[in-house]
C-alpha positions in Angstrom: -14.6 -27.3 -20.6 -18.0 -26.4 -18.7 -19.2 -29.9 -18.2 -15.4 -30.3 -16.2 -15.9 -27.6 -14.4 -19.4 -27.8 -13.6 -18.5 -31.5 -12.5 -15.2 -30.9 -10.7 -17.6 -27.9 -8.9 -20.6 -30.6 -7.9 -18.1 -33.5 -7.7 -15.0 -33.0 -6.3 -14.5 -29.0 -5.6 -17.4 -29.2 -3.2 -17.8 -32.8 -1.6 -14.3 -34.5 -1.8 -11.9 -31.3 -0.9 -14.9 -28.9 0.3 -12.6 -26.2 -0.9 -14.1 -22.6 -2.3 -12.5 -19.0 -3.5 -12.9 -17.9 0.1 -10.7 -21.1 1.7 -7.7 -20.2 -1.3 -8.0 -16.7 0.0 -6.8 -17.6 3.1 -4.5 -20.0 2.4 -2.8 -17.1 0.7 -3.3 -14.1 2.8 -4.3 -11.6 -0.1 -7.2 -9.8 -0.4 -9.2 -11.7 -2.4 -10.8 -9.0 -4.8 -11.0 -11.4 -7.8 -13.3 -13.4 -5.2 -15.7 -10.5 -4.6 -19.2 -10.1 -5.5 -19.5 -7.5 -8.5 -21.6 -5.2 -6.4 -18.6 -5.6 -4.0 -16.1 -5.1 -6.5 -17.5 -1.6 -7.7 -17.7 -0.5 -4.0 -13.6 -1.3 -3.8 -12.4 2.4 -2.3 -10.3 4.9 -4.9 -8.3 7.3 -3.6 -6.8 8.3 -7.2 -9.4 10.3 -8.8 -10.8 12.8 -6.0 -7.7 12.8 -3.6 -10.2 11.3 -1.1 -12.3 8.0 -0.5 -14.7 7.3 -2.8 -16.1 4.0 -4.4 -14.9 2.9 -7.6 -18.1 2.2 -9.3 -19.0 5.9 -8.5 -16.1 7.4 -9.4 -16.6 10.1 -12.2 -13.1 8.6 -14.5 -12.0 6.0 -16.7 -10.3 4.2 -13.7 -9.3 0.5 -13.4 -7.9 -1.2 -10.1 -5.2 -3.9 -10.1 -5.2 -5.7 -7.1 -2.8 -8.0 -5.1 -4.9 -11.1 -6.6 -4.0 -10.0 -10.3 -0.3 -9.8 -8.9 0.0 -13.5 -7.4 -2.4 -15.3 -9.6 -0.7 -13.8 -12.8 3.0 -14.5 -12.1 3.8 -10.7 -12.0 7.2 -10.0 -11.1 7.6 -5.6 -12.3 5.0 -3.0 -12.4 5.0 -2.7 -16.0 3.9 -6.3 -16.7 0.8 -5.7 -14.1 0.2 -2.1 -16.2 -0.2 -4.6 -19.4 -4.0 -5.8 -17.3 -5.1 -2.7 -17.6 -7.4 -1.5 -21.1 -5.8 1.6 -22.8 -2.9 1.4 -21.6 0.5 0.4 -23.8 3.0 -1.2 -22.2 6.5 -2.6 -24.3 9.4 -3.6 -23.3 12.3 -2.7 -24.5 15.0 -4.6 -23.3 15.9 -6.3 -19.9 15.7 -3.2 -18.2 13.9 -0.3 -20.3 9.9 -0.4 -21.1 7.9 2.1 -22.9 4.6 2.6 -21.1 1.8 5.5 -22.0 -2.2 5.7 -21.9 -4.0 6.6 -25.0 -1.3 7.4 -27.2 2.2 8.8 -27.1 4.4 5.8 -26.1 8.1 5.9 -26.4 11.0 5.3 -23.6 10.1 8.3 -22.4 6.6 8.6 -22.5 5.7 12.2 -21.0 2.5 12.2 -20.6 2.1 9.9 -17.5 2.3 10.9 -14.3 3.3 7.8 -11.8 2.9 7.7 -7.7 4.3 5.5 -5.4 2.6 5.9 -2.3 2.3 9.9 -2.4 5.9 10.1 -4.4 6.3 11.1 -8.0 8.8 9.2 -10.0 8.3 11.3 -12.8 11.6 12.3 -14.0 11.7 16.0 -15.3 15.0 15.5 -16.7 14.2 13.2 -20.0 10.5 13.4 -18.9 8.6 9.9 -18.1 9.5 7.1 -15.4 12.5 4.8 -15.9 10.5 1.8 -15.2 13.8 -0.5 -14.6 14.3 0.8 -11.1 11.1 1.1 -9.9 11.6 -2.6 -7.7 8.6 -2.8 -5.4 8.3 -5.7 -3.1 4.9 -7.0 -5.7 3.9 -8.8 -2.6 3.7 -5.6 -0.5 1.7 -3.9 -3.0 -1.7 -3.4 -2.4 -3.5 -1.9 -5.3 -2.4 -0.1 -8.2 -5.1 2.6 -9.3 -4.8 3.3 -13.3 -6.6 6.5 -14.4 -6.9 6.7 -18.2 -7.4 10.7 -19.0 -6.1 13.7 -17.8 -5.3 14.3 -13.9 -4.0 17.9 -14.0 -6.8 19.3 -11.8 -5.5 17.7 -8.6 -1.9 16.3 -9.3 -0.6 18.6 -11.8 1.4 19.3 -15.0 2.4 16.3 -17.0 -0.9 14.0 -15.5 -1.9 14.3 -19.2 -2.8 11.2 -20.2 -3.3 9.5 -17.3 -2.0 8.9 -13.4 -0.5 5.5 -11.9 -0.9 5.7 -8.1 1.0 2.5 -7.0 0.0 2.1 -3.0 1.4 -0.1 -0.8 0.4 -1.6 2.2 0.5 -0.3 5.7 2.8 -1.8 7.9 0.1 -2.9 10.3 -1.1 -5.1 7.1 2.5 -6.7 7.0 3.7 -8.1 10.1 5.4 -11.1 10.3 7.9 -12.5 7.9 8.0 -13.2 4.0 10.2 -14.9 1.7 9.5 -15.2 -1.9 12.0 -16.8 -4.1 11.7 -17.3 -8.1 13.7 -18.3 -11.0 13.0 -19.2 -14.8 14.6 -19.1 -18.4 15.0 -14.9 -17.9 14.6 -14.0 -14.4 17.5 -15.9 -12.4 16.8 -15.3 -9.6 14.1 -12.5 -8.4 14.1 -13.0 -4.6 12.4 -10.8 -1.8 12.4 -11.3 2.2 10.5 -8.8 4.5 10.0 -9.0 8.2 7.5 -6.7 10.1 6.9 -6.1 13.5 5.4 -3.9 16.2 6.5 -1.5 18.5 4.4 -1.0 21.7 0.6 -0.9 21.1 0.3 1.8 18.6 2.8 1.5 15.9 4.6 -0.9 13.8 7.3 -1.3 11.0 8.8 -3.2 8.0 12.3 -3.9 6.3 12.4 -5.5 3.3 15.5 -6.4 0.8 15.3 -7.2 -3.0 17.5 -8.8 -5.4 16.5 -9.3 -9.2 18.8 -10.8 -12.0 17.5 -10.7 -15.7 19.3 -12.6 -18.5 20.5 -11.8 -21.4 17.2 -11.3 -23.6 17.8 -12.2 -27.6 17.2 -10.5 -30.8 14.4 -10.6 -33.0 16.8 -13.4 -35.0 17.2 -15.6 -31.7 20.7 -14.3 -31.0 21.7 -12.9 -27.3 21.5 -9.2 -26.7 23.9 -7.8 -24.2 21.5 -6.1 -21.6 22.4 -8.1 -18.3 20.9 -6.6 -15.2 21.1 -6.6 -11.5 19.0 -4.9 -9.6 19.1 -4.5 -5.3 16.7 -2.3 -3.3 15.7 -2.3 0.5 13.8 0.1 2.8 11.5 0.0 5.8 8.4 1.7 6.7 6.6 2.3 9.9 3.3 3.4 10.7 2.5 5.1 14.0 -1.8 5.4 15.4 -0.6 7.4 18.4 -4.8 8.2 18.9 -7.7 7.2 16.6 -7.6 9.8 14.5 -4.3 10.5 13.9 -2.0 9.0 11.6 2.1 9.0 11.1 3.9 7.2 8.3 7.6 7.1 7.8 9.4 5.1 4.7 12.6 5.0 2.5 14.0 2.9 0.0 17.6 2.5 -1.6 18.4 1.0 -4.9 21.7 0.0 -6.5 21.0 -1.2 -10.4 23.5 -2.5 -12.9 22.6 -2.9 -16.6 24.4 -3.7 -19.5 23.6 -1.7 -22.9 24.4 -1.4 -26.3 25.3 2.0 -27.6 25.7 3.2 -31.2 28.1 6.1 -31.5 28.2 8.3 -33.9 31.8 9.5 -35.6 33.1 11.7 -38.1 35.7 9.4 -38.9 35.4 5.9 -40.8 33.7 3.7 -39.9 31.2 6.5 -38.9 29.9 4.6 -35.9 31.3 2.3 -33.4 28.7 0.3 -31.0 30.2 1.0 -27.3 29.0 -2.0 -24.7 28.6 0.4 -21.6 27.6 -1.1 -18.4 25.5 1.6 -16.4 25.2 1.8 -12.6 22.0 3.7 -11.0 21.6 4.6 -7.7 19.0 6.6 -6.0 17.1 6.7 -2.3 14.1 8.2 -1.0 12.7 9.6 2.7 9.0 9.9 2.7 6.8 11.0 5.7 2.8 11.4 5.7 0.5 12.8 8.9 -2.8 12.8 8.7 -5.8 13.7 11.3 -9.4 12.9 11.2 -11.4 15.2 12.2 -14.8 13.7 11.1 -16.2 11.9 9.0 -15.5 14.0 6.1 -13.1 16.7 7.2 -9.7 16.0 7.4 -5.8 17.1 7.3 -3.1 15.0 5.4 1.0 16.6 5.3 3.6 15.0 3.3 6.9 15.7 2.9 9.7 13.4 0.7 13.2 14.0 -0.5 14.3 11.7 -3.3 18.1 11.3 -4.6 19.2 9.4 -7.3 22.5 9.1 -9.9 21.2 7.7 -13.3 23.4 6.5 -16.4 22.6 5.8 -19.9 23.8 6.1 -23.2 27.3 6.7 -21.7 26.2 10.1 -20.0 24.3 10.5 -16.5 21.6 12.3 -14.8 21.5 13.2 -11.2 19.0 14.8 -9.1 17.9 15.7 -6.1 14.4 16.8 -4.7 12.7 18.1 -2.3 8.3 17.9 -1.9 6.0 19.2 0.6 2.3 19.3 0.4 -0.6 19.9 2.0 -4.5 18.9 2.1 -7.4 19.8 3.8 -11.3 18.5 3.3 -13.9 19.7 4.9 -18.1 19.8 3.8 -19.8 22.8 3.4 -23.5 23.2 3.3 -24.4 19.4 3.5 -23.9 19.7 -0.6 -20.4 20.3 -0.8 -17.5 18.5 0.0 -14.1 20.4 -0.4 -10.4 19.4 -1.1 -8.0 21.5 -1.0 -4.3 22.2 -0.8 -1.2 23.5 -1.5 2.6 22.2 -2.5 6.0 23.8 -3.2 9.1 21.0 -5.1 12.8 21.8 -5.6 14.8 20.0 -7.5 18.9 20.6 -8.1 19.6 18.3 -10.9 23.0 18.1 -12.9 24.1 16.0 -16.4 27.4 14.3 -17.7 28.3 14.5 -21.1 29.2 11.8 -23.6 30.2 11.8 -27.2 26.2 11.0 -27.9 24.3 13.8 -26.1 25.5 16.8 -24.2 23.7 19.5 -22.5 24.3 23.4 -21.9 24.3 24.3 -18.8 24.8 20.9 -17.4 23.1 22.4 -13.9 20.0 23.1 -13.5 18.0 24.4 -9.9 13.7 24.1 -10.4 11.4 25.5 -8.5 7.6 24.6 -8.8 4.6 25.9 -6.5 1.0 24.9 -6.8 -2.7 25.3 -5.3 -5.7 23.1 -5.9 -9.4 23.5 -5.0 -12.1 21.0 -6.0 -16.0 21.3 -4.7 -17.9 17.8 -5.4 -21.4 19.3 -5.0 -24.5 16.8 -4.2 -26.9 18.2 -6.5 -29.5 14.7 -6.4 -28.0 13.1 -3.1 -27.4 9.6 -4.1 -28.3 10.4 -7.7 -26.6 13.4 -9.3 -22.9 15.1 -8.6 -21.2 17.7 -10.0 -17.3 18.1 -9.4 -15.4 21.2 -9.9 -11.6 22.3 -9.4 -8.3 23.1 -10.5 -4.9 23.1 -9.9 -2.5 26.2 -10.4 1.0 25.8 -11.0 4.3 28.0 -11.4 7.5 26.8 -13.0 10.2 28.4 -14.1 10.4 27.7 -17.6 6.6 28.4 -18.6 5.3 30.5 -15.8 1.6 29.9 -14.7 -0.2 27.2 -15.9 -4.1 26.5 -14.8 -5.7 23.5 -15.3 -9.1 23.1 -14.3 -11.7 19.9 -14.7 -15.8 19.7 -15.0 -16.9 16.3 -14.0 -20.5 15.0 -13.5 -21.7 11.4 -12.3 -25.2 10.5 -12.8 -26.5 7.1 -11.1 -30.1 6.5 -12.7 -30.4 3.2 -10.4 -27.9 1.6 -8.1 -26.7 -0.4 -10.7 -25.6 2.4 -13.4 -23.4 5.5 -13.2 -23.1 7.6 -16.3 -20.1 10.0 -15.9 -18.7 12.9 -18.4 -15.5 14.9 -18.0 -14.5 18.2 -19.8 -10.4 18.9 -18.8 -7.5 20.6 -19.3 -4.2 19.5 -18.8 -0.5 20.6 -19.7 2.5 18.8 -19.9 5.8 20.9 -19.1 9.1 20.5 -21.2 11.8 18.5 -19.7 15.3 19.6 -19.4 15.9 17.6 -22.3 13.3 19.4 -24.2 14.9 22.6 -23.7 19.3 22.6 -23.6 20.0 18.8 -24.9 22.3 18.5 -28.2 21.7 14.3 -29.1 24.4 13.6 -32.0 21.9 11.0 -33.8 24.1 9.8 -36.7 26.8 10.4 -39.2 26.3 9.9 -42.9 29.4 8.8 -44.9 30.6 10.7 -47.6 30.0 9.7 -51.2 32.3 10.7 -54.7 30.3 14.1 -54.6 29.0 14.9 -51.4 30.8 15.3 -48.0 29.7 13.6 -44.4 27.3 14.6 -43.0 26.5 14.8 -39.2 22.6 14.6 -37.9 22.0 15.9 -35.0 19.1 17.2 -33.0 18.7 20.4 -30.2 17.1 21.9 -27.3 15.0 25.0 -27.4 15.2 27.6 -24.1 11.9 29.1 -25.7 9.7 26.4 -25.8 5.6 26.2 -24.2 3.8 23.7 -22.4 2.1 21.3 -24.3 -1.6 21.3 -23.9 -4.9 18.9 -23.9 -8.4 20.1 -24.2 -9.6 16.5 -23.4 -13.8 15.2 -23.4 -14.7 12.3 -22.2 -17.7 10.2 -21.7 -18.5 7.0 -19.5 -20.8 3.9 -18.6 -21.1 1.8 -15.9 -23.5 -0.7 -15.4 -24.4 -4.4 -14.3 -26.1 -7.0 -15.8 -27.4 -9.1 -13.4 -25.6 -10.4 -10.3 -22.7 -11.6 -11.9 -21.8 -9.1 -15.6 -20.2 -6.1 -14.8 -19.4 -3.8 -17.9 -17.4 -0.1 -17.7 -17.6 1.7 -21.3 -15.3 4.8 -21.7 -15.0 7.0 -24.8 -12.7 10.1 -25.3 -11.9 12.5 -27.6 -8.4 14.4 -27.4 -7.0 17.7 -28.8 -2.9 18.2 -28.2 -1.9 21.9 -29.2 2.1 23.2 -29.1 3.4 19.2 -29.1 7.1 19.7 -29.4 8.3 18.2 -32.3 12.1 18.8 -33.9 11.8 21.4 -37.0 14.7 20.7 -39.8 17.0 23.9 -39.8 19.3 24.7 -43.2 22.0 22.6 -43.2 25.3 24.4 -42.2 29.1 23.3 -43.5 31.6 23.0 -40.8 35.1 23.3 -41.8 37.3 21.1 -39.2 41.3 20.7 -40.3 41.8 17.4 -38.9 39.1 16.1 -40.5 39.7 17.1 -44.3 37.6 19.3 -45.8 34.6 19.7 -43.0 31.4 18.3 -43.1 27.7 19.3 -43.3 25.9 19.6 -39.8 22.1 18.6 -40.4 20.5 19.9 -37.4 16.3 20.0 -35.8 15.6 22.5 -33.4 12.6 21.8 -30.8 9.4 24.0 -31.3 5.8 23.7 -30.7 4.6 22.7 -34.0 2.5 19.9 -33.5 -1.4 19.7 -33.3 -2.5 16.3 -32.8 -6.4 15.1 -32.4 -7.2 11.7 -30.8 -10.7 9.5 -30.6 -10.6 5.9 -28.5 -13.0 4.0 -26.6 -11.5 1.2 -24.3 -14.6 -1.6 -23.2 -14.0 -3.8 -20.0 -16.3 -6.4 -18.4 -15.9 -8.6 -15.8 -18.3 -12.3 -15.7 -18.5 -14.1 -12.6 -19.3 -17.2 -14.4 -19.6 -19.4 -11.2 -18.4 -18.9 -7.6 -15.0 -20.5 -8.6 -14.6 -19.4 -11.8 -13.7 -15.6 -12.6 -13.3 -14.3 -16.6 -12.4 -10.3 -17.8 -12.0 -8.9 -20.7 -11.3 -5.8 -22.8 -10.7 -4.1 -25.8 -9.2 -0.4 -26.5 -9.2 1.6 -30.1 -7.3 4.4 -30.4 -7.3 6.9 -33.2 -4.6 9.5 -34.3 -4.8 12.3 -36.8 -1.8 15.0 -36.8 -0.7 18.2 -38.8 2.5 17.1 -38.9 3.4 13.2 -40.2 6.0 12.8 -37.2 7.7 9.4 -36.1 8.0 10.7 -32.4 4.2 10.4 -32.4 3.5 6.8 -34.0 4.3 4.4 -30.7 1.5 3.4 -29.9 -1.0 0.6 -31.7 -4.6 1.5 -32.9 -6.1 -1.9 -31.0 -5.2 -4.0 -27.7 -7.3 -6.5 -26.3 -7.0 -9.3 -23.3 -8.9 -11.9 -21.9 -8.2 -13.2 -18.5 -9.6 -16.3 -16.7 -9.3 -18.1 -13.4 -10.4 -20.9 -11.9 -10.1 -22.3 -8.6 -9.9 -26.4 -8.8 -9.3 -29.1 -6.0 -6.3 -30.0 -4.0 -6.1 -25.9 -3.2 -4.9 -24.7 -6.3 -5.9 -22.3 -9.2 -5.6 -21.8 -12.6 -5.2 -18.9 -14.6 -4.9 -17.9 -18.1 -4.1 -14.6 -20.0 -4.3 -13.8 -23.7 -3.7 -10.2 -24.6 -3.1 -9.0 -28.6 -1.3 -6.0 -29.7 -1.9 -4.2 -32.9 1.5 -3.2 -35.0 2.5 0.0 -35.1 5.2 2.2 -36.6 8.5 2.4 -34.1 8.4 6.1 -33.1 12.2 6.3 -33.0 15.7 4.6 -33.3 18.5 4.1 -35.4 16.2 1.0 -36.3 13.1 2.4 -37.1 10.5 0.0 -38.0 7.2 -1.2 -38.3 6.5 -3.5 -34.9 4.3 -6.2 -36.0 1.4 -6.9 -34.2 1.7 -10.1 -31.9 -0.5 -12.5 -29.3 0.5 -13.5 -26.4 -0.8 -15.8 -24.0 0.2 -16.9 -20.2 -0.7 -19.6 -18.2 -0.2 -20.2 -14.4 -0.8 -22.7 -11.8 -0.9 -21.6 -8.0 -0.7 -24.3 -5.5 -1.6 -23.6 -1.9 0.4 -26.5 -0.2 -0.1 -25.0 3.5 -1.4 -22.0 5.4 1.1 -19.7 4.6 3.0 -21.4 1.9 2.4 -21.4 -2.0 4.1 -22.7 -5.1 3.4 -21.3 -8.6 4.7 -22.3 -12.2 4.1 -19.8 -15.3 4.8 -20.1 -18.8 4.7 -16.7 -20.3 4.5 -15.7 -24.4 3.7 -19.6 -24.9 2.0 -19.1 -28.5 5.3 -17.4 -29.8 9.4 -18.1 -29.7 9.6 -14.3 -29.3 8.2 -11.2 -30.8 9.8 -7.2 -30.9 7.4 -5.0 -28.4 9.4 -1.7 -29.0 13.1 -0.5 -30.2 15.8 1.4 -28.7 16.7 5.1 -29.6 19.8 4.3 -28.9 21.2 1.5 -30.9 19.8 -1.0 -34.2 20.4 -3.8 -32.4 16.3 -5.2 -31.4 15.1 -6.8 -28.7 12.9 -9.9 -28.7 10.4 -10.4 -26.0 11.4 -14.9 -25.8 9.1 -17.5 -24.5 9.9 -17.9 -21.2 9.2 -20.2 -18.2 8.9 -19.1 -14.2 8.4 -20.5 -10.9 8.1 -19.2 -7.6 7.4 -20.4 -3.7 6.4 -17.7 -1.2 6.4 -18.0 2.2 4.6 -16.2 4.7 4.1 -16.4 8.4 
């Protein structure tokens, strides 16, 4: 394989096409970060982890970047397949439309414990808690960078940035003018096709309208059979970005999603046969109004205002969720003393949210109005310039179900040359129940009677009384080169959870119903904050420029659980992950890349099919063909090493999900 490559470079690469990384780059209009220099690559600028500029080499986290050039080289088609590139992070999917995606632990549907961004707006859901990843449709083309922060966040963004923050940022309509079409089809995806048109209006400002339509198959199960789980997914918005003087800057964007899925749905009865699967088909909607400002008023002073409102109508498992919301906030930085530079802010959210009942899970009140109000200060103080930083701050918060909640963050980044930063964290962080946590009644299942014994209904509660959860979290990181071309970023953490709310068995209770003969017992868990959990994990990435056309990365993540309380709701997620990713650019404008991540098993955390989830391999291979300025051609085969393999089950029904072989192909077209 090197003596080809080493040949094609001398031989063909450089002579007969005369093509390089930088001549691919732009064919393909992207940024090009996989083409950067590593001392370039560790300058890339983070906005994620201080809520300001700073370079991501320096930056005192556990923080990876995925760039546009992951997206388009990869074949990525949803945000939770780019989230798979990134080391400590668990990603599963579910079915056609539901993943389960966490950092460091805690993965389920509805992981909690991970607050996600899209461009300044939070589409964390404090009705189940978590992100429902299946209507999150992004133009991928129109993204940016995604910035991954592994560890807690709570000191600037808040309560539930426990383990980790997703800040998915798009780009600027300045950076997308002109038109894009970007059509793609395969075994699964049939079709996924975007078109976006930007423009400009007058000197100073311009805009962009895009529309998306996606269409997954039926998946199968892990057998080979089809799983009903169709869906159809449509979004559009436009965004405009107005420079009216150099230092000011005005954003405006909205989006609007229609989503249609098909599910299966195991309902629970107290009459034979004691459960019935219902085939529901779900329709989501939702829209969103975002609008930044900020203003420069030196080079390290400066004002940002944002303000969003986000609707949306959600349905699953026969019952629905609706919400409304409201967000303001406000940031100022400014230096103080040539040592310290300052960000702070404030924010207020209102949310009027509502539920619809169903004979699986019900809620009392169905309504519900929240009210949350925060403040945040954080000094980064220069104590070696160059050398030595110290960054303190918190953020504190008041909701109406656990009061005040304060959660403040030590960081220090030491740089003993220009090619090492050593960083260490001490944080707190809290996560805040969800509605769901606190008035939901879930019928789970109905046990049939026997010659002795009567039915028996399971079932499982919400608790008005309950705490926020809470992380004391260390952590400890290394960054350093080796040579022009290694890069390696070492990260080790050790997590304590206290008050993790867990369901607690209550005494069973008989219920004496007429029509249904004698009655029946009612097994019921309550919610409380019974659980104590302590975690350990290291994650390991490096990055080898192994020639100018030839790119490789790699990592590796262990993860360690102990807790007081053996618990299935705390068992998603596996003790190792590792990936290796390669690319190569070869003649005749095109580039190869390949992908090989493995998955330890694990024990399912939940479902009427609970299970151990085997662990799996799987590997992806893509060709990109530039075929003119503007126009490229790509063909993936994805999970080629396996038929299928399970990645997660559903709490909602014993029918599992396979994760199939699948091929893909795409042209895009931009000009």
């Amino acid at each position: 394989m090197k003596k080809y490559i080493a040949t094609a470079a001398r031989g063909v690469v450089i002579a007969a096409v005369g093509m390089s990384a930088a001549s691919v780059r732009a064919q393909s209009q992207d940024p090009g970060f996989a083409d950067m220099s590593l001392e370039e690559l560790m300058n890339v600028p983070v906005t994620s982890v201080s809520k300001k500029t700073t370079k991501l080499g320096e930056s005192p986290a556990a923080i990876t970047v995925i760039t546009q050039d992951d997206l388009r080289r990869l074949g990525i088609t949803n945000l939770p397949d780019a989230l798979r590139l990134v080391p400590g992070v668990e990603v599963a999917q579910i079915n056609s439309q539901e993943w389960a995606v966490s950092a460091r632990g805690f993965n389920n549907e509805f992981a909690n414990k991970l607050l996600v961004l899209i461009d300044g707006r939070s589409v964390y859901g404090s009705g189940f808690g978590g992100v429902v990843w299946g209507v999150q449709n992004v133009v991928m083309e129109d993204v940016d960078r995604i910035e991954v922060i592994r560890g807690p966040g709570g000191a600037l963004w808040g309560a539930n940035a426990v383990n980790g923050v997703i800040n998915i940022i798009t780009k600027s309509a300045a950076e997308t003018q002109g038109g894009l079409v970007s059509a793609a089809g395969g075994t699964t995806e049939q079709p996924d096709v975007s078109a976006r048109y930007g423009g400009s209006l007058g000197t100073d400002a311009t805009y962009r309208a895009y529309l998306k339509y996606n269409r997954e198959d039926n998946l199968e199960t892990n057998t080979g059979g089809p799983v009903p789980d169709q869906t159809h997914d449509m979004q559009t918005g436009a965004r405009s970005d107005w420079m009216p003087t150099r230092d000011d800057h005005l954003t405006l964007q909205g989006d609007y999603y229609v989503d249609r899925f098909t599910e299966s749905q195991a309902i629970p009865s107290l009459t034979p046969p004691y459960d019935w699967t219902d085939i529901a088909q779900d329709r989501n909607t939702g829209g969103n109004a975002l609008g930044r400002w900020t203003h420069q008023f030196q080079q390290n002073s400066s004002l940002a205002l944002q303000a969003y409102v986000d609707t949306f109508h959600q349905e699953q498992a026969g019952a629905f969720q609706a919400a409304q919301t409201l967000d303001f906030d406000a940031q100022h930085r400014f230096s103080m003393w040539d040592r310290n530079d300052v960000v702070w802010g404030f924010g207020y959210r209102h949310i009027d949210g509502s539920f619809g009942n169903s004979p699986f899970v019900s809620w009392n009140p169905d309504h519900y109005i929240e009210q949350l109000y925060n403040v945040f200060v954080q000094d980064e103080i220069s104590l070696l310039p160059e050398r030595l930083s110290v960054t303190v701050g918190s953020k504190v918060e008041h909701n109406i179900y656990t009061g005040f909640e304060t959660q403040p963050s030590l960081r220090m980044a030491f740089k003993p040359t220009h090619q090492q930063t050593l960083w260490a964290a001490i944080s707190r962080a809290v996560r805040t129940p969800s509605r769901s946590d606190l008035t939901d009644l879930v019928n789970i299942a109905v046990i049939p009677p026997t010659a002795t014994t009567p039915e028996a209904a399971v079932s499982s509660a919400g608790n008005f009384h309950l705490e926020a959860e809470e992380l004391l979290a260390y952590e400890l990181g290394y960054r350093f080169e080796v040579g022009p071309a290694i890069g390696i970023d070492i990260a080790a953490f050790h997590n304590h959870y206290d008050r993790i709310i867990l369901q607690t068995p209550l005494t069973p209770q008989f219920v004496f119903v007429p029509p249904f003969g004698p009655g029946y017992v009612q097994i019921e868990t309550l919610n409380h904050n019974t659980g104590v959990v302590e975690t350990y994990g290291a994650e390991v990435a490096a990055q080898w420029n192994v020639m100018a056309y030839w790119h490789l990365a790699a990592s590796y993540s262990w993860l360690s659980q102990h807790e007081n309380i053996e618990n299935p709701y705390l068992s998603g997620s596996p003790s190792q992950q590792a990936q290796v990713r390669s690319t190569v650019v070869l003649p005749w404008n095109a580039e190869l890349t390949a992908a090989v991540f493995y998955v330890d098993g694990f024990q399912s955390p939940y479902g009427i099919a609970e299970e151990s989830i085997p662990s799996y391999v799987r590997t992806d291979v893509g060709i990109t063909w530039h075929v003119a300025k503007g126009l490229e051609v790509g063909l993936w085969g994805k999970n080629l090493t396996d038929n299928r393999h399970v990645e997660f089950t559903s709490y909602k029904t014993d029918l599992i999900t396979a994760i199939p072989r699948s091929v893909l192909g795409r042209v895009t077209w931009i000009w």
